[in-house]
C-alpha positions in Angstrom: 0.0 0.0 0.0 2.8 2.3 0.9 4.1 2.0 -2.5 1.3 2.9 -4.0 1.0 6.5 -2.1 4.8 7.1 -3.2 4.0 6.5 -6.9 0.7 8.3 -6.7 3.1 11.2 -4.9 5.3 10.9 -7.8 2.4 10.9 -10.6 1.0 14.6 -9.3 4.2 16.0 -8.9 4.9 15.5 -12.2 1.6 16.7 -13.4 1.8 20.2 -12.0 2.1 22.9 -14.2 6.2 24.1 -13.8 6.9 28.0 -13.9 9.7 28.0 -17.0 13.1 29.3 -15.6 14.0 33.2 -16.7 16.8 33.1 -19.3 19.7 33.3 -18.1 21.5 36.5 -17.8 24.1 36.3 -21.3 28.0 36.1 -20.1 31.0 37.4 -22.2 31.0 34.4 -24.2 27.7 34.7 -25.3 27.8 38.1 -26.3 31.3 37.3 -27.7 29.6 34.5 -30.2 27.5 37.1 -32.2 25.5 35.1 -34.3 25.1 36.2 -38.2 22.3 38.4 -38.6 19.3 37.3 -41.4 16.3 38.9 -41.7 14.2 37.3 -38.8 10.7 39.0 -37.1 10.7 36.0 -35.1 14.0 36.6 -33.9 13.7 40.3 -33.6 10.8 40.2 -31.0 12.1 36.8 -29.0 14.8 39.7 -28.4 12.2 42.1 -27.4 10.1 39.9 -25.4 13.8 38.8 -23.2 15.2 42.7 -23.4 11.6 43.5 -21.8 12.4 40.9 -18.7 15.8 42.5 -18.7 14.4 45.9 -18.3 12.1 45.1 -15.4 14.4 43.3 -13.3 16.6 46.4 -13.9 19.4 44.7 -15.1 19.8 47.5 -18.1 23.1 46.6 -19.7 21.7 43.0 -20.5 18.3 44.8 -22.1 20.2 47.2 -24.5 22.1 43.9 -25.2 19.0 42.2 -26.2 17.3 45.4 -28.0 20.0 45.7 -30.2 20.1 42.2 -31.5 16.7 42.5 -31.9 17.9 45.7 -34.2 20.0 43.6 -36.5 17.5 40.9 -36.8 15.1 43.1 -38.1 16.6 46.8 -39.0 13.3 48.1 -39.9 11.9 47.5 -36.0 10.9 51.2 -34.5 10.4 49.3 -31.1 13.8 48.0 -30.5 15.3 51.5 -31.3 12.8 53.2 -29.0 13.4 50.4 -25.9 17.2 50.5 -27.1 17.1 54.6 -26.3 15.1 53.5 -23.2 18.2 51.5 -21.7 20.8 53.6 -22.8 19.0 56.3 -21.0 19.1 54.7 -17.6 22.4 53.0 -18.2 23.4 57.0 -18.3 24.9 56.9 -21.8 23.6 59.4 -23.1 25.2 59.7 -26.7 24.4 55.9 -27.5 20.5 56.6 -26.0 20.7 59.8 -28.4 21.8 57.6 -31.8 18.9 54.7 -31.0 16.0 57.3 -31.1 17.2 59.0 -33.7 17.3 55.8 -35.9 14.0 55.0 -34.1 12.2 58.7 -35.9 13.7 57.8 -39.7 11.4 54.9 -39.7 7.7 55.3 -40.5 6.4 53.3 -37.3 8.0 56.4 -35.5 4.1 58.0 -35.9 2.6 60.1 -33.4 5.8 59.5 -30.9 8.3 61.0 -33.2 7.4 64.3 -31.5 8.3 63.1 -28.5 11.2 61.3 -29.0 12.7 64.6 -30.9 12.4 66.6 -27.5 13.8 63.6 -25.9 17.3 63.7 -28.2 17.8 67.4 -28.0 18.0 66.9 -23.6 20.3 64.2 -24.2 22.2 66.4 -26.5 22.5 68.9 -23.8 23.5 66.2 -20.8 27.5 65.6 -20.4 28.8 62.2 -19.3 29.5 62.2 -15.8 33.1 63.4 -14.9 34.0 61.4 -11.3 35.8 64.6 -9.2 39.1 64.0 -8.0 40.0 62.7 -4.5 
């Protein structure tokens, strides 16, 4: 009888529904072994979807990673300019944030935002990288 409870035990363990893992955070050898970029959508907002986890957990560097190899997978992809601005923004570099919105306003799906993101380049224009004062 006993062994029937441990298999039973077994059985619904197995059955419930596992939470999937977050992806792991990419190391130097991963972003070392750049893969060669084809057209891909698919691709492109995979990239998106992990940059987005990146973003929330605050770990920016890996998102602006992420972002921009959604970029090359799809050039044409307003989004990953915009979220690639985004993360360059809070990772404080401000000339590299500057460069992804503007490619982000050449392309069409810019729309109504464009505006906005104009405004957004000419404060970063104005911001200096922080100089650390002497001790």
């Amino acid at each position: 009888m006993l062994a029937w409870w441990m298999l039973a035990a077994a059985l619904t363990a197995q059955l419930r529904p596992q939470r999937p893992a977050p992806p792991p955070e990419p190391d130097e050898e991963e972003e070392a072994a750049e893969p060669e970029y084809t057209f891909n959508p698919l691709q492109a907002k995979r990239e998106i979807e992990i940059g987005n986890f990146y973003f929330k957990k605050g770990s920016y560097k890996a998102a602006a990673g992420r972002y921009q190899r959604a970029a090359k997978w799809q050039p044409d992809l307003a989004e990953a300019y915009y979220k690639l601005g985004q993360a360059r923004e809070k990772l404080e570099e401000w000339a590299a944030a500057a460069e992804a919105y503007r490619k982000f306003v050449e392309l069409p799906e810019a729309g109504r935002r464009a505006a906005e993101v104009k405004r957004k380049i000419k404060q970063l224009q104005l911001k200096r990288p922080k100089v650390d004062a002497p001790n």
